[in-house]
C-alpha positions in Angstrom: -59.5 -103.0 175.0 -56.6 -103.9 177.2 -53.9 -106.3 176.2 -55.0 -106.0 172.7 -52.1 -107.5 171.3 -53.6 -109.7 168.4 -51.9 -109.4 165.1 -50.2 -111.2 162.1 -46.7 -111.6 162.3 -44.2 -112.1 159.2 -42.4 -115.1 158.8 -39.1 -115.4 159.4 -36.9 -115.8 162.3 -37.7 -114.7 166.0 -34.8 -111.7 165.8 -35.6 -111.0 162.1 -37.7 -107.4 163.7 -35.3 -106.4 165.2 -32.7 -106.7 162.9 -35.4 -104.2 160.8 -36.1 -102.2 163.8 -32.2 -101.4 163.7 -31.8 -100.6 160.3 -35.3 -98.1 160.3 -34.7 -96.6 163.6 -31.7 -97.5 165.6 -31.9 -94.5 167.6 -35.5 -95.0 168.9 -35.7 -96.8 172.7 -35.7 -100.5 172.1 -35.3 -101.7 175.6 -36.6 -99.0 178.8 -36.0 -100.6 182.2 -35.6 -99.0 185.7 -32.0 -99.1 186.0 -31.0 -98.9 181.8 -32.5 -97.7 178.6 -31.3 -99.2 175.1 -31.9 -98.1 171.8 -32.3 -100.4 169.0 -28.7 -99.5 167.8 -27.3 -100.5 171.0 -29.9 -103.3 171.7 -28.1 -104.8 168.3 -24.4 -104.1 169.7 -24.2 -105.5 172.8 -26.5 -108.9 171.4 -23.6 -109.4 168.7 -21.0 -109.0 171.2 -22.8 -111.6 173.5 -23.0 -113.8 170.8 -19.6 -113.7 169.4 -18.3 -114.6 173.4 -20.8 -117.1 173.6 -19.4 -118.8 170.6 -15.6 -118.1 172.2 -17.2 -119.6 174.7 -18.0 -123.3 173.0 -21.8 -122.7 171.6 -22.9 -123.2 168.3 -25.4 -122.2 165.8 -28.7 -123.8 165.8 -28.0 -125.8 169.1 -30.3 -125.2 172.5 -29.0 -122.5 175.0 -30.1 -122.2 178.7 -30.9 -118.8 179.4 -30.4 -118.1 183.1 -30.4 -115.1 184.9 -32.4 -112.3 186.9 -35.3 -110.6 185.1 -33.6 -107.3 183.8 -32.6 -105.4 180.2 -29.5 -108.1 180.1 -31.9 -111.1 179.8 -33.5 -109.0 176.3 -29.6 -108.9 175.1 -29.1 -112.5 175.9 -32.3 -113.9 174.3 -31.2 -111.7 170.8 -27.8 -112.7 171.1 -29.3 -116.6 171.2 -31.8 -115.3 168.1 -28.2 -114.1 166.3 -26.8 -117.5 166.4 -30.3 -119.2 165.4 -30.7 -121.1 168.9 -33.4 -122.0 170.4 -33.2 -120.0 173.8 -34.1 -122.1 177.1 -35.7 -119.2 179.5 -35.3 -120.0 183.1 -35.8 -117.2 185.7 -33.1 -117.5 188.5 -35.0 -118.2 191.5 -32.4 -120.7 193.2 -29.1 -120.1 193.1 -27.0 -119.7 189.9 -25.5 -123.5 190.3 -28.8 -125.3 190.9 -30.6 -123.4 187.4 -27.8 -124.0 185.3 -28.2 -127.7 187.0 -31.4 -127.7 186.0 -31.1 -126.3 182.6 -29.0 -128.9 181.8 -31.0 -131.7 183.0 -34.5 -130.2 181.4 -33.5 -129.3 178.1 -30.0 -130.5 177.4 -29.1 -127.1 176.7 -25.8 -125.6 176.8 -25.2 -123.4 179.8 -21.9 -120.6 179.2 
């Protein structure tokens, strides 16, 4: 079958398997993309250290926050950072220029754009 992806998941929150993923195997290849390949280790790092600059940077936990940016390895990091402050992450692909998506993050979703 293709795209058999059907399957229970556990409860919990939306960065809870990865936090596991990094604890079982934090060497294995979390993130493989053209131009960079994380492991889960890493993958954990780097979302930590977005979110401790995004909360430098004026967000909070458990408010929205206006994901905007190219399609790439960084938008995984950015989406767990937003999981490691309990957000809820506002996905917008950057198809106008930087201005008019954080412009219309804000005006969609009322979400905090950093």
């Amino acid at each position: 079958r293709v795209n058999a992806t059907a399957r229970d998941f556990e409860r919990g929150l939306l960065h809870g398997p990865l936090l596991h993923q990094i604890e079982r195997q934090g060497e294995k290849i979390a993130v493989h993309a053209a131009d960079k390949m994380l492991s889960y280790a890493e993958l954990g790092e780097r979302s930590a250290r977005l979110a401790q600059q995004l909360m430098q940077a004026g967000a909070c936990r458990n408010q929205r926050i206006g994901v905007v940016m190219e399609k790439g390895w960084q938008q995984v990091v950015a989406l767990q950072a937003g999981g490691g402050l309990n957000a809820q992450r506002i996905m917008m692909h950057r198809t106008y220029d930087m201005a008019s998506a954080k412009a219309k993050a804000m005006a969609a979703t009322g979400a905090a754009t950093h």
